[in-house]
N, C-alpha and C positions, 0 to 999 in steps of 0.2 A: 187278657192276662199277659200276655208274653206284648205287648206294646207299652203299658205297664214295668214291667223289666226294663225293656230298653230304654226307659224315660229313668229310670232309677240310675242303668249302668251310664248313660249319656252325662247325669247329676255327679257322678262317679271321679268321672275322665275328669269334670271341669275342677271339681275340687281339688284333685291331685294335680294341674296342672302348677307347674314350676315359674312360668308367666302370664298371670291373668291377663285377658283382655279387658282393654275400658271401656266403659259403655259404647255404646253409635252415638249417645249426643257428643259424644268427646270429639270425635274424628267427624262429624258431619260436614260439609261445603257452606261457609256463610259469608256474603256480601263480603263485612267488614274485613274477617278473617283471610280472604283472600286480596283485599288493598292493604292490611297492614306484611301480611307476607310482601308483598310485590314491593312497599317503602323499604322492608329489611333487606330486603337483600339487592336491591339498589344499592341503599345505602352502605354494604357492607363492600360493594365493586367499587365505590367510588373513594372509600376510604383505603382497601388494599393498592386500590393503582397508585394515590398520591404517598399512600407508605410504602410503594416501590421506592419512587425516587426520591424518599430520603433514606432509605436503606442505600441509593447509590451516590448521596450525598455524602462529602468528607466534612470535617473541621480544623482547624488548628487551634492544638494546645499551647500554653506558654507556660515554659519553666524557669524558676530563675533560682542558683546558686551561685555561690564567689567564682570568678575568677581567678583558679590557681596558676596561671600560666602565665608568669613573667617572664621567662628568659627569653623566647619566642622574640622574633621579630616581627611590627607590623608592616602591610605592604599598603603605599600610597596609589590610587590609580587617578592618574591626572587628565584632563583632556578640558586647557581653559585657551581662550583667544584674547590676545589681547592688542588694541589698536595702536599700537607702537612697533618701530622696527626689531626685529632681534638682535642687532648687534648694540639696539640702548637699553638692554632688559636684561636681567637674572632671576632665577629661582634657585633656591635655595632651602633647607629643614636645618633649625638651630632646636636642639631640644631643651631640657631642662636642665641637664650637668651638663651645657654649655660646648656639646660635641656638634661639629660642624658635619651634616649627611653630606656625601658628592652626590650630586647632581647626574651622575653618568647616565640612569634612565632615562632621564628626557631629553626629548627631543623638541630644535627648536625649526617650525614652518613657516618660513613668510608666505602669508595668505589675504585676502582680500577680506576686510572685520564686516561687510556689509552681506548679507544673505542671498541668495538666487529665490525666484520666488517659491520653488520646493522646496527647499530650506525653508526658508520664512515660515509657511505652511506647514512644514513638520514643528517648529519650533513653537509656535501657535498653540499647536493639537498639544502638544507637551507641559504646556502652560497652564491651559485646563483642564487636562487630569491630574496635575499637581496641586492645582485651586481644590479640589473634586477630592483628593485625598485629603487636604488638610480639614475640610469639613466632616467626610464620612471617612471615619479612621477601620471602618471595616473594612474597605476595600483593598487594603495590604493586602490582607490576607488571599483575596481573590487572586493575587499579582503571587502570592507567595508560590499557591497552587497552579497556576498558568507557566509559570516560567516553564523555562526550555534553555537547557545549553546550546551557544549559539547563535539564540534567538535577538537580529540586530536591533539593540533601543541606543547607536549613536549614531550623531550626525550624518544624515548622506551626503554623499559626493555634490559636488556641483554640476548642473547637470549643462549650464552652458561653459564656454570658452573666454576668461576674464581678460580685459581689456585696460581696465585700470591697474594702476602700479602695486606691488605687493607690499600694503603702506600697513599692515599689522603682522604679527608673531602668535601661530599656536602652538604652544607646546602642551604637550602631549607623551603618555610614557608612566613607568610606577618606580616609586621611590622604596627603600627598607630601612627605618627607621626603628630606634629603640624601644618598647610599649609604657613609654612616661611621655608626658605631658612635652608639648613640641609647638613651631611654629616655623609653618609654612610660608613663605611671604616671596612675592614677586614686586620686584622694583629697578629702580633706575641703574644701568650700570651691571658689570659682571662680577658676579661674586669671587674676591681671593681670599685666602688664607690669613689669618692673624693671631699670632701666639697668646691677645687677651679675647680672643673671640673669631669673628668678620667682618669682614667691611665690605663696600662696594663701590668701585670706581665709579664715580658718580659727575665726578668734575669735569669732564669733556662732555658732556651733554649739557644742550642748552636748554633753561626751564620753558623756553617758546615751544617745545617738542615732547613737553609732558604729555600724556593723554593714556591715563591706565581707567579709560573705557574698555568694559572689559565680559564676555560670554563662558559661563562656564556649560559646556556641555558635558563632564560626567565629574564627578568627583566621586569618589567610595574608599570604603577601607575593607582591606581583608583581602578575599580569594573574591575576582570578578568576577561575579555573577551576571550576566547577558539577563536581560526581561524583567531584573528590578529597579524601579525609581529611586533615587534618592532627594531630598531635600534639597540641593540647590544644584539639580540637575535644571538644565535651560535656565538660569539665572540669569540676566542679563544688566548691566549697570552701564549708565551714560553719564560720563565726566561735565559737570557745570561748570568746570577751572581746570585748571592746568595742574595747580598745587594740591590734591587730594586723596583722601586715604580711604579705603573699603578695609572695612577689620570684619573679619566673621569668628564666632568663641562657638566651638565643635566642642559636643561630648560623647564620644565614641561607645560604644555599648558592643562587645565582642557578642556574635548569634553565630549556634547552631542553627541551619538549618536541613531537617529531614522530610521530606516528603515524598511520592509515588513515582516522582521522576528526577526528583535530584538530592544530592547531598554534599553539606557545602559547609563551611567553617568562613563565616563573613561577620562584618560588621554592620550596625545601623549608628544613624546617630541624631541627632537634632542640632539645632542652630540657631545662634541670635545674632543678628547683623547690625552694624554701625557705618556709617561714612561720616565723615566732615572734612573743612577747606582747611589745608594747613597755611595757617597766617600767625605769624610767629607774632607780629604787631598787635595782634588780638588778644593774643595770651592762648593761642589753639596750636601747641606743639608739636612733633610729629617727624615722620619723615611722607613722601607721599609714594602709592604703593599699594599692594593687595596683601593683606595677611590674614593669614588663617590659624588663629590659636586653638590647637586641639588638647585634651585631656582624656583619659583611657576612667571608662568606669568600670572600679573593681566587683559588680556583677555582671554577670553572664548569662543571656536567655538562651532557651534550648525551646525553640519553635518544632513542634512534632506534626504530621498531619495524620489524623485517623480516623478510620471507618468502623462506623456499629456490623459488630459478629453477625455472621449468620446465625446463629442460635437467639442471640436477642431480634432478629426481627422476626422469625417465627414468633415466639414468643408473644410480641407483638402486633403479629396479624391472628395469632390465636385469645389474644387477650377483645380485639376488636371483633368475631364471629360470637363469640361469647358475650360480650356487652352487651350486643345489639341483638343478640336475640331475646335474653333478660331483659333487658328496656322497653321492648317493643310487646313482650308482654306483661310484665307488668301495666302499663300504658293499657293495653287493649283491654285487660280483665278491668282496671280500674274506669277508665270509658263502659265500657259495657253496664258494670254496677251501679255508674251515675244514671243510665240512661234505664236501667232496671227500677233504679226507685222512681225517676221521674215518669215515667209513665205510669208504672203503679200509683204514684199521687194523682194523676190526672185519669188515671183510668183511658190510658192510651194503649193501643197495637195489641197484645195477648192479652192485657188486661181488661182490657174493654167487656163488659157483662155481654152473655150471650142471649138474645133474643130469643123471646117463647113461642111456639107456633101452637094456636089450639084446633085444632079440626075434629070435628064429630065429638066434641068432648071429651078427648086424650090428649096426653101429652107426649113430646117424643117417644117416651118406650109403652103408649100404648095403657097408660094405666087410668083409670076412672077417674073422671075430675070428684066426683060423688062417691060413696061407697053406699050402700044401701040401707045401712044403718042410720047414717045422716040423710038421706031421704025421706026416712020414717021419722 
């Protein structure tokens, strides 16, 4: 009686209990069950560690709005070589209303136009990640986030002691110019003054001493920035004549840019390039020379660099412990039910019929193969 009771109170507890337990086949240890845990949660290490490092991956955004800033002045940063003396050479910014820039920033160095071979070798290396950019146009952005104030990308020094005569001119230096539409141009002769424009002394030089072969190592617009390429950074052109002209048509593109380590109000721009032999005989006019016609475009990109919140990459390592634990079962229950009916159609593993053992004429629990009536 009283064992009875406690089998009633025991039926008691379970019913009132707040959370049932599930069965033992639920929780029991199975083959499968423990190599599909051990794939999930692999796989759940192996997808949190590479959504680390884009959680500590940035991007750059690009924004683009007008350019309301006219009055501003742009700044030219020059740094070009060229294989003539400096006393036969001028540069010079004539803009669009026809205002003559002075020259005062630059400076002119007689220098030797031929390379040392560490030069050479940087000049090289410069060459091909400029090729390298113009193919894979993602890799700015790489450059955007690398920079570093400071960080030297001009020419180095020479590193031996020059022997030959100082038979080229580099100037070098930054101009302030109006933000319209201008042209930069280096040629024969020193730039003066003229109430319809300018001119340049050009007639005491002999055209036997032409030669505007010519290396631009940095050219940019805006606030210099150290560690960015520009388009006809390490340019390099060799004169096939004496009489010829190198024209480059610049369109400037005013950029913010903000990132982790710097912030900076600069320019990008792009370029189409032209030379020809000035031969007047031909009908190919000209004067011969280096110009550089630039134009200001009235939009504005605003390059930002940003990293995904702390909150969204929880989110997304919480979205990923979740996936894969749903998937993986679904996956096993649905595995498991294919392999429940095929075996059932083959009468395979649990379903396989159980074997009758007859001994003395019982069967397992002992019961008469006969009854006595069927006997009779």
């Amino acid at each position: 009686m009283r064992r009875l009771s406690r089998k009633k109170a025991l039926n008691l507890v379970k019913e009132l209990d707040a959370f049932p337990k599930v069965p033992e086949s639920y929780v029991e240890t199975t083959a499968s069950g423990g190599t599909v845990s051990l794939i999930a949660f692999t796989a759940m290490a192996l997808l949190a560690f590479f959504e680390f490092f884009v959680y500590q991956d940035t991007w750059m955004r690009y924004q683009y709005e007008v350019d309301k800033d006219f009055s501003s002045k742009l700044r030219i940063n020059i740094d070009i070589t060229v294989a003539m003396r400096c006393q036969h050479i001028g540069a010079d910014v004539l803009d669009l209303a026809e205002t003559m820039v002075a020259s005062d920033g630059l400076e002119y160095e007689p220098v030797i136009f031929e390379l040392s071979p560490q030069q050479r070798l940087w000049h090289r290396t410069l060459l091909l990640i400029q090729d390298r950019l113009r193919e894979e146009h993602s890799l700015q952005d790489v450059l955007f986030k690398s920079i570093l104030k400071g960080s030297p990308t001009a020419l180095p020094p020479r590193e031996d002691t020059p022997t030959q005569p100082l038979s080229a001119c580099r100037i070098h230096g930054h101009l302030y110019v109006n933000k319209v539409a201008g042209n930069f141009h280096i040629t024969v002769g020193k730039a003066i003054p003229h109430p319809r424009g300018h001119a340049h002394l050009a007639a005491l030089v002999s055209h036997e001493t032409y030669n505007f072969s010519h290396r631009i190592d940095h050219l940019s617009f805006g606030e210099e920035v150290p560690g960015i390429l520009n388009p006809l950074d390490g340019t390099e052109k060799i004169c096939a004549d004496h009489n010829q002209m190198f024209q480059y048509f610049i369109t400037v593109v005013p950029t913010k840019l903000h990132t982790y380590k710097i912030s900076a109000d600069t320019h990008q721009y792009s370029v189409t390039e032209r030379e020809r032999v000035i031969n007047h005989a031909a009908g190919s006019h000209g004067v011969s020379g280096i110009f550089m016609k630039y134009d200001i475009s009235s939009l504005m990109v605003t390059v930002t660099e940003q990293h995904m919140p702390f909150w969204q990459f929880l989110v997304r390592l919480c979205g990923i412990v979740g996936g894969i634990f749903s998937t993986t079962g679904m996956l096993h229950g649905f595995v498991g039910f294919c392999v429940d009916i095929f075996c059932c159609r083959f009468k395979l593993g649990v379903y396989r019929p159980k074997e009758v053992s007859i001994s003395d004429g019982l069967v397992n629990n002992h019961t008469p193969l006969l009854s006595e009536n069927s006997a009779h």
